[in-house]
N, C-alpha and C positions, 0 to 999 in steps of 0.2 A: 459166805457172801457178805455178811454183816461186814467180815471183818477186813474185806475187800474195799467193804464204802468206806469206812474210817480211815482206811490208808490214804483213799481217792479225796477223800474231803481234807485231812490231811495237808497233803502234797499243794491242793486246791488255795486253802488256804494259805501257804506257807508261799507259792507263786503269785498270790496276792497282793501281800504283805509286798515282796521283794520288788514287784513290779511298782504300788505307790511309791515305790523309796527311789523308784529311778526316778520318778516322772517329778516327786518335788526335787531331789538333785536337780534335775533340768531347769526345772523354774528356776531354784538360788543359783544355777551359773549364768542364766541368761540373761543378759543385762539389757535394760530399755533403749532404743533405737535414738541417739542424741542427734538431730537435723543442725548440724554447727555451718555456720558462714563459714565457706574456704577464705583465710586470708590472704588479700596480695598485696604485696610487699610494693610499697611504693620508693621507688630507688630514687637516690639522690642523681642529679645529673652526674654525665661522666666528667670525672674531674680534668679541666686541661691544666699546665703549665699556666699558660698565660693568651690574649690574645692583643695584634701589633693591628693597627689601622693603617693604609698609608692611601698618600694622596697623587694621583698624577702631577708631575712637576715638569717636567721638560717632556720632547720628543726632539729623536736627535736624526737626522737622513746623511746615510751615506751614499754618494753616488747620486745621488738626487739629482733631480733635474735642475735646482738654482737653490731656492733656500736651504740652510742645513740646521736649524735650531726653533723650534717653539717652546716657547715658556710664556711663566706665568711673571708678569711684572707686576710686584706688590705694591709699588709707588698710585700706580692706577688703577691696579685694582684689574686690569683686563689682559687676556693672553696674549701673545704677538708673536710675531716673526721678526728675528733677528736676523739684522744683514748679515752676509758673510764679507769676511777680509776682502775678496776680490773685490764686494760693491762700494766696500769703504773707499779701497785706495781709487776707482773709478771716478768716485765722488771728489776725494780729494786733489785727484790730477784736473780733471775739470775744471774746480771751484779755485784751484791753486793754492789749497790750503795744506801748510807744511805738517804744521800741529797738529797731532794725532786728538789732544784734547777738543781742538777747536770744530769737529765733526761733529755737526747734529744727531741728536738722536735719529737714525733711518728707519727705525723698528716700522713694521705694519701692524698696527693694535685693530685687535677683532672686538668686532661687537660684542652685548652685553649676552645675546643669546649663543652664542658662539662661544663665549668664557665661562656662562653657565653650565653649558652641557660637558665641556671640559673637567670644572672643577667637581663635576659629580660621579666623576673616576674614579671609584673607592677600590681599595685592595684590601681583605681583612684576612689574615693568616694566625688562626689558630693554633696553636701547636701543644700536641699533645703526651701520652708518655711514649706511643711509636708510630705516629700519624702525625702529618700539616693537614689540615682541613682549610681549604684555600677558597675562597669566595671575591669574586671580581664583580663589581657592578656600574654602570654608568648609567645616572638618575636610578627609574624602578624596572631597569633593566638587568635580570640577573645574565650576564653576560658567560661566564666559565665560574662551574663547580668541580671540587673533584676532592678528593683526598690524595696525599702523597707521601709515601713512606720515610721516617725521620733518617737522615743521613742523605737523599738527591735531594741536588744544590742546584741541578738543571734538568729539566723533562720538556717533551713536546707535549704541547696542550691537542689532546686531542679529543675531548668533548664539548668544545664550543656551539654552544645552545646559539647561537649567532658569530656571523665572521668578525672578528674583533673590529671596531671600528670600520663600519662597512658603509661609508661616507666619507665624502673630501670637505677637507675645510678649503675655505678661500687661503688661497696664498700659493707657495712655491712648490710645494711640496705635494705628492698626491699618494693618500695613504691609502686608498681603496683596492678594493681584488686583493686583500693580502694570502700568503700562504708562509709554509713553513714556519710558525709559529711556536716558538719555543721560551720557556720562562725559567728565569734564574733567581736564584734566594737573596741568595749573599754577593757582595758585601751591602747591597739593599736590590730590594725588586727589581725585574728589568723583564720587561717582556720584547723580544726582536722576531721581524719580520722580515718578508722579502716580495716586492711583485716584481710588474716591468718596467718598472721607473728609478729603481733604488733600493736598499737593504734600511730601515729604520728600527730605532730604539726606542724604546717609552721605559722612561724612568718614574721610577715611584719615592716618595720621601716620607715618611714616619710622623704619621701625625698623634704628637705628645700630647697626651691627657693634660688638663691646667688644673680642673680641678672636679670636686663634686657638687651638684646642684640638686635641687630638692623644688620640684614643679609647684609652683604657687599657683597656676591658674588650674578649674574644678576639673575640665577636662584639656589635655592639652593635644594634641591632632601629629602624625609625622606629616614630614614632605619631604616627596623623594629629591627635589634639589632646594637650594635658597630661594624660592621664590615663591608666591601664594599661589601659582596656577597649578603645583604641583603635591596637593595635600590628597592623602592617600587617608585608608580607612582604620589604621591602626591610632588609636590612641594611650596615652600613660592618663592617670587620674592626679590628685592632688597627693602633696607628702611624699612619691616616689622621688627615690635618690635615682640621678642618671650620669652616667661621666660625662663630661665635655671634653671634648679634643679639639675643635677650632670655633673658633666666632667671625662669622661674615657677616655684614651690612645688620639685617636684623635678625637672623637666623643663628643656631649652634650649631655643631654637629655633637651628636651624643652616643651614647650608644647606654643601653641596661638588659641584664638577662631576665627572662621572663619566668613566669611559672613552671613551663617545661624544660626550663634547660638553657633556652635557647640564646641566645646574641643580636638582640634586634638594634639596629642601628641606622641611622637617620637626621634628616634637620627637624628641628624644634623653634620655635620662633623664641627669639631671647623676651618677650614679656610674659611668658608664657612659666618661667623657670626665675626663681630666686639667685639671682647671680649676687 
């Protein structure tokens, strides 16, 4: 019996022994619970190629009902309507004048609110390593977004947030109710339509960076056309570099990317920026 308990005491002890030695192994593998901030990885914006600005410059009407051209006359500073050949020679058979020189100007020059809202046609096409990221706006009207694949050179626009130009101007021409709306890249922008009046074109022209500017005033305010009724709620501060692309009356157009990424682009009032 004795020799029963020795074995038992033993054994006892020796499952002791074996058992503390699990339990500190477990301690020394066990490592203390570290509560770490997940990082996240703040990514550079997506890199594009390059990004083109361009400006409404003419509208051209085919089959129109009388005028066939509006542009922008740079001499005055305001858009108009150009005669066509027929009104010339009309003019000319009338007045008896041989001289093709000796024809007055016929143009119809539109008012200053009328050349306003024109010249605040912007087209900005981004382009990137397999995407156009295309943005059309006129004033702080985002008119047509989209993206479109690199290599089409002509798509129908078929997300227009608004009928493109869904107003008539005074004059010959009547651009409203349009449909079929289709836009081309190259050889420069060209968006053409079609109602019941005639098939027209809207030409775009490339408006060249001049140069870099650097905001002198503490805060400086955008505005979606040249004019002070139209100052919107985004500002740049002082020391920000912005590009300039054109200079109107007292306004720039500019454009700078922001902290996100982004391509904000707008008038700036030229006292506003160190030219």
């Amino acid at each position: 019996m004795r020799r029963s308990n020795l074995i038992w005491g033993a054994f006892f002890t020796l499952f002791s022994l074996v058992l503390i030695g699990c339990v500190n192994t477990s301690k020394q593998k066990q490592k203390p619970i570290e509560h770490q901030k997940k990082e996240i990885e703040l990514k550079a914006p997506s890199a594009s190629i390059k990004t083109d600005y361009y400006q409404l410059s003419n509208i051209q009407g085919f089959f129109a009902p009388s005028g066939s051209t509006y542009e922008y006359d740079t001499k005055r500073k305001l858009w108009c309507e150009r005669p066509t050949a027929g009104e010339m020679m009309s003019f000319a058979n009338s007045e008896g004048v041989s001289d093709p020189n000796q024809i007055p100007d016929l143009s119809n020059y539109f008012d200053l609110k009328t050349t306003t809202l024109l010249n605040s046609g912007i087209l900005s096409i981004q382009k990137n390593v397999d995407y156009y990221a295309i943005n059309l706006s006129v004033g702080s009207l985002f008119i047509y977004i989209d993206t479109i694949p690199v290599g089409i050179n002509s798509f129908k626009l078929q997300s227009l947030r608004k009928r493109l130009f869904n107003f008539d101007i005074d004059g010959d021409m009547i651009l409203e109710d349009g449909r079929n709306y289709f836009m081309t890249l190259k050889p420069s922008p060209m968006i053409s339509f079609e109602n019941d009046y005639g098939t027209y074109e809207l030409h775009f022209q490339k408006i060249k960076s001049q140069k870099i500017a650097k905001v002198s005033a503490t805060k400086a305010y955008f505005y979606a056309e040249n004019n002070l009724n139209s100052q919107q709620r985004m500002f740049v501060l002082k020391n920000q570099n912005v590009y300039v692309y054109e200079i109107n009356g007292a306004f720039a157009f500019v454009s700078l990317v922001n902290s996100y990424g982004q391509v904000i682009k707008g008038w700036l009032r030229k006292i506003d920026l160190a030219l």
